[in-house]
C-alpha positions, 0 to 999 in steps of 0.5 A, a space after each residue: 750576127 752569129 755567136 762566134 761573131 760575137 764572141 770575136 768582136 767582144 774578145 777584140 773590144 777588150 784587146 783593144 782597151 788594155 795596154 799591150 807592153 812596152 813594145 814598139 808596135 802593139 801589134 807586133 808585140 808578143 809579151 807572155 803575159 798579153 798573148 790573147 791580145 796581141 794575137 787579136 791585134 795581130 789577126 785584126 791587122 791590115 796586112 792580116 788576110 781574112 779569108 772569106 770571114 765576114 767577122 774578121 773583116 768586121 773586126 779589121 775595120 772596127 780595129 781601123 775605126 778604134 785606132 783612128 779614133 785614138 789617133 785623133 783624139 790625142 791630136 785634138 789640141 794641136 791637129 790644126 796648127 800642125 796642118 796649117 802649112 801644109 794646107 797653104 801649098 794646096 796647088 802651089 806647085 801647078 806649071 812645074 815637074 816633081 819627081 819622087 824618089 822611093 827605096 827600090 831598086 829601081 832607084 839606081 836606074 837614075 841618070 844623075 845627071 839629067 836628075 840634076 840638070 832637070 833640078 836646075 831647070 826647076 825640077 822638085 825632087 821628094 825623098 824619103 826614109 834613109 835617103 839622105 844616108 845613101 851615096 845617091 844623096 851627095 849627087 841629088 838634093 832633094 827638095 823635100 824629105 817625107 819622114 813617118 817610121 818612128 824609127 826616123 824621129 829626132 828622139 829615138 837615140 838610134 845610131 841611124 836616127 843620130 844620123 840622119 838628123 846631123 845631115 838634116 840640120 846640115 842641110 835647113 833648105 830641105 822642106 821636111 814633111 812629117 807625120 802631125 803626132 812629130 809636131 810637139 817634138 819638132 815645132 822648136 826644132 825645126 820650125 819650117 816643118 810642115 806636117 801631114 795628117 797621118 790618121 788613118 782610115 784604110 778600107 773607110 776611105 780613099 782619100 788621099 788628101 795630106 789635110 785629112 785621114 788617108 784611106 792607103 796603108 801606112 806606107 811613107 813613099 805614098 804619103 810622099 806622092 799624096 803630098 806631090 799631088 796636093 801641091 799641084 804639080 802638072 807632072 809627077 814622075 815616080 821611081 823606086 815603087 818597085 813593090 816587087 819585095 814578094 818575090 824574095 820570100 821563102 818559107 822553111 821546113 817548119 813553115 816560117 816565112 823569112 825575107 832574103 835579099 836586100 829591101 832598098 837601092 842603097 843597101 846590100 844585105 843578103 842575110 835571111 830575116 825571120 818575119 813568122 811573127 809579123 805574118 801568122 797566117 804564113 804566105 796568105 798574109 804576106 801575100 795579101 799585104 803585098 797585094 793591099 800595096 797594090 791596091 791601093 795604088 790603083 784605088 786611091 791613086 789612080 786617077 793622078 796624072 803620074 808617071 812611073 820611070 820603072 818598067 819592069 815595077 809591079 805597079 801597075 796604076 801609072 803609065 809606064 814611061 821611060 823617060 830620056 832625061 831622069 832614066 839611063 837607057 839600057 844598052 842592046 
């Protein structure tokens, strides 16, 4: 390796090993004091596009590399009880139909209902995130709810945190699927948990197995349909995977990237948000993350037997059915 490359590498070990502040995300972080490292973090990120450098793209898979083997060791003492439930439904659901449900717009094509007709015929339902504080949830229960943004566990204080734990308590016959970091905060609290691996190898792997680091991003509707694959089901349907979010982004004068629009089948939100910091290298960066979501799909995923009730998504990984019995047919 060059001299840059090496000075990249040393720069990033050492970024790596000291403490970026109090945020919630290390990467994000932007604390004066800690600018070299967080821009590290930030250039050494997933979603960063490293152009046609070879030291960058090293860097980014050593960042991989050093945030799983930090995930995992903190997880040493309880990894395998949190799994253990997990792995027992391995091919429990084969002879049945699942149906997952993400947060695009294409959600609100559902016909509720022949959702709740195929319910009562025996049909699963997965959801996920925010779901269960939509009006869509007062018409279709799930069967499971995957949970794994942080800003989702029990004991962050949040309003919308305050929530969502009220109707999940309200409501114990859910299955709950959460990352296995929730397992000492939720083992007593909700016993019935069962728990997913959420280490992750991105770019090192293509698993997809919920037992074992996935190679996919950190995204919680694929660690939904992961889930749906290892329980075994013969038909999985898929709807709100639109990743058509790309098409809602606009850059400035001065050169900022911002989102205008709203992100999910239940909120209405037109207000411009801010997101420079997240993309430092503006549209080629948010392009190149867009374009990883698809990927993986299709380097991961592919090979499932799943079937994608929206049309008009930009995945392109599943066949594209419309499907009479989940999908409201649009009128000539």
């Amino acid at each position: 390796m060059g001299l840059g490359t090496n000075r990249l590498l040393t720069r990033l070990l050492i970024a790596l090993t000291i403490p970026l502040g109090t945020g919630s995300d290390p990467m994000m972080n932007t604390n004066p004091s800690n600018s070299l490292h967080s821009r590290i973090r930030r250039v050494t990120a997933i979603q960063s596009n490293p152009g046609l450098s070879i030291s960058r793209q090293t860097a980014k898979k050593l960042h991989v590399l050093y945030s799983y083997g930090k995930g995992r060791w903190a997880a040493k003492g309880y990894l395998g009880d949190a799994l253990s439930g997990i792995r027992d439904e391995a091919h429990s659901r084969n002879g049945r139909e699942a149906i997952v449900i993400a947060n695009g717009h294409s959600t609100n094509q559902l016909d509720v209902a022949g959702v709740s007709e195929a319910i009562n015929n025996g049909l699963d339902v997965f959801s996920m995130n925010s779901f269960l504080l939509s009006d869509l949830s007062w018409r279709i229960t799930p069967s499971h709810y995957v949970l794994s943004d942080g800003f989702h566990r029990p004991d962050t204080g949040s309003d919308t945190s305050k929530r969502l734990w009220e109707m999940l308590d309200a409501n114990p016959q859910i299955q709950l699927l959460a990352p296995h970091t929730w397992y000492p905060t939720l083992k007593d609290r909700r016993p019935s948990t069962m728990y997913f691996n959420d280490c992750g190898l991105e770019g090192w792997t293509t698993n997809i197995s919920p037992m074992k680091p996935r190679g996919y991003l950190t995204l919680t509707a694929y660690k939904a349909l992961s889930i749906a694959i290892h329980f075994g089901y013969d038909r999985i349907h898929i709807i709100g995977f639109d990743n058509t979010n790309y098409l809602n982004y606009h850059v400035d004068e001065s050169g900022r990237i911002f989102f205008g629009g709203d992100t999910h089948f239940y909120s209405a939100d037109s207000l411009d948000r801010d997101l420079s910091d997240m993309y430092p290298q503006g549209m080629a960066d948010c392009l190149f993350d867009y374009s990883l979501c698809l990927l993986d799909l299709e380097r991961c995923f592919g090979h499932a037997q799943i079937y994608n009730l929206d049309v008009n998504s930009s995945t392109r990984a599943f066949a594209k059915v419309v499907d009479s019995r989940f999908v409201v047919q649009k009128q000539d």
